[in-house]
C-alpha positions in Angstrom: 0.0 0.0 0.0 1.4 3.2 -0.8 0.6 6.9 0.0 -0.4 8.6 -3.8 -2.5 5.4 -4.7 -4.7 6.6 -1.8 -4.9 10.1 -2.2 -3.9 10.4 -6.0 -4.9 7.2 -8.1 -8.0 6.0 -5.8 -9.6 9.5 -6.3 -9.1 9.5 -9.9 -11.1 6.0 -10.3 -13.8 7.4 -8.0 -14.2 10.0 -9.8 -14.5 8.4 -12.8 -17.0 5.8 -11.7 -19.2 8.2 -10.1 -19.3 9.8 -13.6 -21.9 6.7 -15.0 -24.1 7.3 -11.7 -27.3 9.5 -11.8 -28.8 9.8 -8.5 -27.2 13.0 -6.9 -27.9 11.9 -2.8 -25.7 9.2 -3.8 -22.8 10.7 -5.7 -23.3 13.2 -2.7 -22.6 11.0 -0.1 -20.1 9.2 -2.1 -17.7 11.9 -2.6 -18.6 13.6 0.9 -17.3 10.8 2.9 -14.1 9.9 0.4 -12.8 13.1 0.7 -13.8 13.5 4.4 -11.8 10.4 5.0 -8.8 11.1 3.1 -8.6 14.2 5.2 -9.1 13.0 8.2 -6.4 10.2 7.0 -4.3 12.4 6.0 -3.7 13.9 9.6 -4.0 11.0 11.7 -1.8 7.9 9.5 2.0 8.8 9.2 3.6 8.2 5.8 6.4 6.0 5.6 6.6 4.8 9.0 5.7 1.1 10.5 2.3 1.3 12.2 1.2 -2.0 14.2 -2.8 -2.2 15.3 -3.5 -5.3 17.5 -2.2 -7.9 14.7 -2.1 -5.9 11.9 1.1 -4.2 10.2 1.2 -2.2 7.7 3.1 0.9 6.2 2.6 3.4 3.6 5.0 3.6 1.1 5.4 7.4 0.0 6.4 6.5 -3.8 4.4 5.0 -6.4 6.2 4.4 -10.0 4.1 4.7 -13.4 5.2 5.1 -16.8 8.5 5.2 -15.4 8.1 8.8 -13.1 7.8 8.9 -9.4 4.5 10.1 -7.3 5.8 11.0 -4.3 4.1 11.8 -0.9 5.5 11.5 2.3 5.4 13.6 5.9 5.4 17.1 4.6 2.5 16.4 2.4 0.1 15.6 5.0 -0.9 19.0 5.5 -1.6 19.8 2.4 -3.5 17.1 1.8 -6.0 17.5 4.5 -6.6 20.8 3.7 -7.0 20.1 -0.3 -9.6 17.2 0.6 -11.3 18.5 3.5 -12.2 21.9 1.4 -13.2 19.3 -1.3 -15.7 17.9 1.3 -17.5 21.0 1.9 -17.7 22.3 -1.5 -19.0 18.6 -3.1 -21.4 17.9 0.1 -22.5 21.7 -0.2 -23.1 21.2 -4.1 -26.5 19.0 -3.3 -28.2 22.1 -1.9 -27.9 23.8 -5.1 -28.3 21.2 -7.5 -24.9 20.9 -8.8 -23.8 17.9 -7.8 -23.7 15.9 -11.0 -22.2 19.1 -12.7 -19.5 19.2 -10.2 -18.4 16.3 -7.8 -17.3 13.9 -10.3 -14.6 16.2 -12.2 -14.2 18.4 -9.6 -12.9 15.0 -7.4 -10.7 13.9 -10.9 -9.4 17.7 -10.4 -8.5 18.0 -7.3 -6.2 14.1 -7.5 -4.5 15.4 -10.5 -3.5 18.6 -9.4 -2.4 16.8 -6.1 -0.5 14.5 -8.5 1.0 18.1 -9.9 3.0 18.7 -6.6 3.7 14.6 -5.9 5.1 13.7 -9.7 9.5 13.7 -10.3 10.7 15.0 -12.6 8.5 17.9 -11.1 8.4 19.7 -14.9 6.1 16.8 -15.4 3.4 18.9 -13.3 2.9 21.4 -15.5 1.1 19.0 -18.2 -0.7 17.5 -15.2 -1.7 21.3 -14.1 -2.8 21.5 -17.9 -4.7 18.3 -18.1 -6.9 19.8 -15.1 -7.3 23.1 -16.8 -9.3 21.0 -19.7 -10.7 19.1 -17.4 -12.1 22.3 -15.5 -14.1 23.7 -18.9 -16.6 21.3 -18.8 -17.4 22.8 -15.4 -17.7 26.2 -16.0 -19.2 26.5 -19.2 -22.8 26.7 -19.0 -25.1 23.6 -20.1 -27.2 24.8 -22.0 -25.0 26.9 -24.2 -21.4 27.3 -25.8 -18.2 28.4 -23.7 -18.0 31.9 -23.6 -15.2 34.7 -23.5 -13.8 33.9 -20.0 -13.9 30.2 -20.4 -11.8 30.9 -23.7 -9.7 32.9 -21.8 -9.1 30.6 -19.0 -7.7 28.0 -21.5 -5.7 30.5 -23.4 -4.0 32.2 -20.3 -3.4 29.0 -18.8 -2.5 26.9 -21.6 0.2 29.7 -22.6 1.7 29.2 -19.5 2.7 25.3 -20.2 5.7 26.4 -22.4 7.1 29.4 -20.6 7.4 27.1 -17.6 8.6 23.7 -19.4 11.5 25.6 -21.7 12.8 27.7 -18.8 12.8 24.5 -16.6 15.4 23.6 -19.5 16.9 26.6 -18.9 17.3 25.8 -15.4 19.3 22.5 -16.0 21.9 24.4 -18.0 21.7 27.1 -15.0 22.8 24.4 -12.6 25.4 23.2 -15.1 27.0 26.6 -15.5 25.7 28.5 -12.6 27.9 31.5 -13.8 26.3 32.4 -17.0 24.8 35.2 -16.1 22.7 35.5 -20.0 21.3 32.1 -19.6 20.7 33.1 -15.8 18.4 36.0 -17.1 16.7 33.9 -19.6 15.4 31.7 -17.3 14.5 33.9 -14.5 12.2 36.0 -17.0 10.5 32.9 -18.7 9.6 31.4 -15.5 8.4 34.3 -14.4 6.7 35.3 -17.8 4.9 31.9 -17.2 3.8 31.7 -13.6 2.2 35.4 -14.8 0.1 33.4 -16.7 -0.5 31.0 -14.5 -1.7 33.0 -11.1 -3.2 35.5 -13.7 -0.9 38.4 -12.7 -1.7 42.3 -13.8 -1.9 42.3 -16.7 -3.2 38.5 -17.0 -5.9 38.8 -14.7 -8.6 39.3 -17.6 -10.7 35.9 -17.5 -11.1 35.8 -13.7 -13.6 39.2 -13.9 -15.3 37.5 -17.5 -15.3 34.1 -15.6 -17.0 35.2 -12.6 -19.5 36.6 -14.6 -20.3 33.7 -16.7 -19.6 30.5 -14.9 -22.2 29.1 -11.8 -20.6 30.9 -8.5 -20.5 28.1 -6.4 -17.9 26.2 -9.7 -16.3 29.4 -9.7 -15.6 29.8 -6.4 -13.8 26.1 -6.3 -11.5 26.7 -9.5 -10.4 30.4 -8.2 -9.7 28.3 -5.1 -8.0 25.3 -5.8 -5.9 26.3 -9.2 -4.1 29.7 -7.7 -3.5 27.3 -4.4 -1.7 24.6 -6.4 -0.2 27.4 -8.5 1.5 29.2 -5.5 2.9 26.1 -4.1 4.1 24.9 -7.3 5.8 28.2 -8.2 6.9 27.3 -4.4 8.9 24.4 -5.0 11.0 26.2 -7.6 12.2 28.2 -5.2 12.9 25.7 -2.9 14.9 23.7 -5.5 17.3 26.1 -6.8 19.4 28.1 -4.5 20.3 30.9 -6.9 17.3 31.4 -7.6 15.6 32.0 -4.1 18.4 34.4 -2.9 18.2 36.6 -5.8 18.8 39.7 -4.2 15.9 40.8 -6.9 13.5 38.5 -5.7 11.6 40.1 -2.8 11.1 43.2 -3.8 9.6 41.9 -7.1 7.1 40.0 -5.3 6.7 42.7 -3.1 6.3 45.0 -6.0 3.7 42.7 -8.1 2.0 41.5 -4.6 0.6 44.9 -4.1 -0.1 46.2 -7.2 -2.4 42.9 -7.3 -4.1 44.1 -4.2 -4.1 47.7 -5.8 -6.0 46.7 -8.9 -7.7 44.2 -7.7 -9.4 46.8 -4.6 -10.1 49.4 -7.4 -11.8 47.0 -9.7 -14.2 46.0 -6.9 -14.7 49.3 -5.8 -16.0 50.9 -9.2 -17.4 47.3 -10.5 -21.8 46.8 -10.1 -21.5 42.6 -10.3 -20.8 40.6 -7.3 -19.6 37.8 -9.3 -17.0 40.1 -10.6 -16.4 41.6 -6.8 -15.5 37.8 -6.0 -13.0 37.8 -8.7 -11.6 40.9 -8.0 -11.0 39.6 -4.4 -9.5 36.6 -5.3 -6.7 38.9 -7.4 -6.3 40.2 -4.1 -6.0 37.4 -2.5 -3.2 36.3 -4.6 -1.4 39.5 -4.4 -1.6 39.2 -0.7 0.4 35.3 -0.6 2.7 37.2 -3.0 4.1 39.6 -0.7 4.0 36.9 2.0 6.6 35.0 0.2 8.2 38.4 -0.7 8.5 39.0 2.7 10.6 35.6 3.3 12.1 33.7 6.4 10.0 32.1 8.4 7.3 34.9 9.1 6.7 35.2 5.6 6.0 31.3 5.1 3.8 31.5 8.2 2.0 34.0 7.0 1.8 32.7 3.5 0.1 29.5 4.9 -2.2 31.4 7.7 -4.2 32.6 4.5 -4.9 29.3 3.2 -7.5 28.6 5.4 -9.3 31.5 5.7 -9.4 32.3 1.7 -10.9 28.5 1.8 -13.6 29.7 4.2 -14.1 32.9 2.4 -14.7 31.9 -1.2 -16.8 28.8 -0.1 -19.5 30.9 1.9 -19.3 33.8 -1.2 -20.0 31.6 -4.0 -22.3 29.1 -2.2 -24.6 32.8 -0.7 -24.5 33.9 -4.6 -25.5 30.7 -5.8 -28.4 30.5 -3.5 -29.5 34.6 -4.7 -29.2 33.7 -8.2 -32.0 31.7 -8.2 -34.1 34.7 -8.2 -32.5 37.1 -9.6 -31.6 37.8 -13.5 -28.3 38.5 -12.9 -26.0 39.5 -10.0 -25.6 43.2 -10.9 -26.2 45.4 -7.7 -29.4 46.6 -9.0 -30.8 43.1 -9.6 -30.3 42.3 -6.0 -31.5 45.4 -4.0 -33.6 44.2 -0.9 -32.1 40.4 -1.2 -31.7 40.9 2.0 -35.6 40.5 3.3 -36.6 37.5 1.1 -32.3 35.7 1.3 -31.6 36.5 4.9 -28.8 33.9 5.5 -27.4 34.6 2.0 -26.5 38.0 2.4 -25.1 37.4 5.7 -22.5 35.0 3.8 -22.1 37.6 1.1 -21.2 40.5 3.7 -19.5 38.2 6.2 -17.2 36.7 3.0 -16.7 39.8 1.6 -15.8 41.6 4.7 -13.4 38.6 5.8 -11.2 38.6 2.5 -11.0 42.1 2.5 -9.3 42.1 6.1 -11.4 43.5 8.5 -11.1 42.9 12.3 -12.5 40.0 13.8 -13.1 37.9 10.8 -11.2 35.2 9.5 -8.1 36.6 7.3 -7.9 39.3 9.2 -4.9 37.8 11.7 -2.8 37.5 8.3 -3.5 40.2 6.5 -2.7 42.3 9.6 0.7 40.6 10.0 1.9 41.9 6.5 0.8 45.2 7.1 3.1 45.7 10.3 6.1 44.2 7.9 5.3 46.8 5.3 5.7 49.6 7.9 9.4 48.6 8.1 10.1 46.8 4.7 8.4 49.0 2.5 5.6 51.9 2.5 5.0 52.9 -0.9 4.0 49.2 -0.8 1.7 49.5 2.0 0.5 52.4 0.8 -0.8 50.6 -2.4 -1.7 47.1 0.0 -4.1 50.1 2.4 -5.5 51.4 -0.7 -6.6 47.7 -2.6 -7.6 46.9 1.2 -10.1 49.8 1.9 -11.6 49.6 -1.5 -12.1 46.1 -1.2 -14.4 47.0 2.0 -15.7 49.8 0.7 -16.9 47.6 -2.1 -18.6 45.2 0.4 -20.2 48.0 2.3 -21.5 49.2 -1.1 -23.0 45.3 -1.7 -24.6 45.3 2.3 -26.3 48.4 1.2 -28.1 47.3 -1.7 -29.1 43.8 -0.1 -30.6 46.0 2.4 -32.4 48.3 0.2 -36.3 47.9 -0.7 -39.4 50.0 -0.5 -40.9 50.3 2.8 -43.4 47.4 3.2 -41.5 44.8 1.1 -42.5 41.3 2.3 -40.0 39.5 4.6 -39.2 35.9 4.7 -36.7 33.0 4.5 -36.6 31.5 0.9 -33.3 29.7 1.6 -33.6 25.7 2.3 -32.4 23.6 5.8 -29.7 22.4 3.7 -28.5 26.3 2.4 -29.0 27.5 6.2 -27.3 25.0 7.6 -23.9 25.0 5.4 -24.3 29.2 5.4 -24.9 29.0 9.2 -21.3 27.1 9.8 -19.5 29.3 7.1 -20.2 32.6 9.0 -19.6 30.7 12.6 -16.2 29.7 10.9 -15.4 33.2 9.6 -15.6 34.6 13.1 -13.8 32.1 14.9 -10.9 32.1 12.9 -10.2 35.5 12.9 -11.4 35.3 17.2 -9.0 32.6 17.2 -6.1 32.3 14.3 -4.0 29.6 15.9 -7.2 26.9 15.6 -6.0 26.5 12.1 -2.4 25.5 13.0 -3.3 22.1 13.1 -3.4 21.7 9.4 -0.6 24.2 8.2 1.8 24.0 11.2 4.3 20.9 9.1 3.5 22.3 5.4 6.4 24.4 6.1 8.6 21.4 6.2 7.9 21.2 2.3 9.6 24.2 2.0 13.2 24.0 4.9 14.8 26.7 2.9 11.9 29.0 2.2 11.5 29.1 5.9 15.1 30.1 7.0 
């Protein structure tokens, strides 16, 4: 028995068996327990190491050879691997309550292995096909059922697809690099490709044009998963270049060009939500944020920076799951998620534009909610490090609230006599009840989610010195 046929291959043949089944309760509870499991499994059996219970004894193997490359999980990965499956439990046992289930859970399940598989496989170049095979897996998902892909979907593939080659030639690059680590040309070459291609890849300014067309077209509650789980997988595979070649992670260039790119991120990504009327777009917007605020985590560097890179996992999970499943839930009634289109939500969608304030709040950093702890930590390095930087992180910050105070407002407007009640279902209440509760205690109490993050760093020893 080995570690990546669990939490790699097995997931894969679930996924596709669960593909021929038609009842959604089942493929529901199917996937809702699998991943549950492999989370759960993923904190409590140790990899590689001898475990005896009563008269059995066994051990996972952390390597698993096909078509002659390595899948590799050991210790480190643990982490990461209950926090990829447990956020996979929510969003395919949350996708029942808005119908989605059959639409979702089997690729999204086939999506999540692979791009598992994208930070497990050696020769690690080999990930970036793997990352590309999910991308085509992931257009299915998001474009709509009962008509063609649109503009964003397009763009998605384009934008991702282009950033296959930048990433595969300058990993060739990099091979001379560590032949001849003198050559400064070829030094240059690859730095600029790499970074050309993981532009592509996290959607970087200017790059960052099918996340706003995306959020517009695709369901909320898909594309809230896939700005979720591809910009995760995306950060720590740009991650474990850094970790593999010296020269390149202590480039005396290299933090103040993550720096430089992680606020302008938040920058544009506050002032598009701010002046922006669609809260589908607002979510996208945020997420641009989101990844400009990792990026100035790891521009920060040592072992704060890592920290604080991997305190925002959990609360951007928590966030984008309670925005996209309360927009899922007001779409049903609306024509579209404009601002005018929802105005007075708020009487008829009570516990749905909680989630939407409460989510939009959180990722924008205000006290007392979930990425606040984080987002709070990089400001008080900025005041030392740099502050034409937190100057720009302030600004993106306060438009980003702004922008939610402008979406509370319109929930909360109607005429005077407008009917109130509760069109949300026990199932919507219950999974929006538990989001909000989660968004308050983990910005009450930031340390509950060292559990799960507390040994990632060990992926990364030399990030974190």
């Amino acid at each position: 028995m080995n570690a990546p046929a669990i939490w790699i291959l097995f997931p894969i043949l679930l996924g596709c068996i669960l593909t021929l089944l038609r009842s959604q309760r089942l493929i529901t509870l199917i996937a809702g327990i699998t991943c549950t499991l492999l989370a759960l499994a993923a904190i409590l059996i140790p990899i590689d190491t001898l475990l005896v219970i009563r008269e059995f004894t066994f051990k996972l193997s952390p390597i698993f050879e096909v078509l002659g490359r390595r899948l590799t999980l050991d210790n480190s990965h643990r982490s990461l691997l209950a926090l990829l499956y447990a956020a996979a439990a929510f969003w395919f046992s949350a996708a029942s309550a808005h119908r989605m289930t059959r639409q979702l859970v089997p690729l999204g399940l086939i999506i999540t292995a692979l791009l598992v598989a994208a930070l497990a496989v050696e020769p690690f170049l080999y990930a970036a096909l793997i990352i590309e095979t999910a991308v085509l897996l992931a257009v299915p998902l998001l474009a709509p059922q009962d008509k063609g892909p649109g503009k964003g979907v397009l763009y998605f593939l384009v934008f991702q697809t282009l950033a296959m080659p930048f990433i595969l030639f300058s990993g060739w690059l990099l091979t001379g690099v560590e032949a001849n680590p003198g050559d400064v040309t070829l030094i240059t070459r690859a730095t600029a490709l790499l970074g050309l291609g993981f532009a592509f890849l996290l959607a970087i300014f200017p790059f960052y044009v099918w996340i706003p067309l995306l959020s517009e077209e695709a369901h909320p509650f898909i594309i809230g998963y896939i700005l979720w789980i591809f910009p995760t997988i995306s950060l720590f595979f740009g991650l474990s270049f850094l970790e593999r070649y010296a020269w390149l992670r202590t480039a005396a260039s290299l933090p103040p060009t993550f720096i430089t790119v992680g606020s302008l991120m938040i920058f544009m990504g506050g002032l598009l939500a701010l002046f922006n009327r669609h809260l589908g777009r607002m979510l996208g917007y945020a997420v641009m944020a989101e990844t400009g605020f990792s990026l100035l985590a790891i521009g920060l560097g040592g072992t704060f920076g890592m920290n604080t890179f991997l305190l925002l996992l959990i609360p951007r999970v928590m966030g984008l799951g309670l925005w996209s499943f309360s927009l899922s839930s007001i779409q049903e009634s609306v024509p579209d998620l404009t601002l005018q289109a929802v105005k007075g939500m708020a009487r008829v969608w009570p516990f749905s534009s909680t989630g939407i304030i409460l989510a939009s709040l959180s990722l924008a950093g205000v006290p007392i909610l979930a990425s606040f702890p984080a987002h709070q930590a990089i400001w008080n390095a900025l005041v030392t490090d740099s502050l034409s930087a937190l100057v720009l992180v302030f600004t993106g910050s306060l438009g980003l609230t702004i922008a939610a105070i402008r979406v509370m407002i319109a929930l909360a407007s109607s005429p005077e006599g407008s009917a109130w009640g509760v069109r949300e279902s026990w199932s919507q209440r219950t999974f929006l009840v538990l989001g909000c509760v989660f968004v308050f205690l983990l910005g009450l109490i930031p340390a509950g989610s060292a559990l799960l993050w507390e040994k990632l760093p060990s992926l990364f020893a030399h990030l974190g010195q």
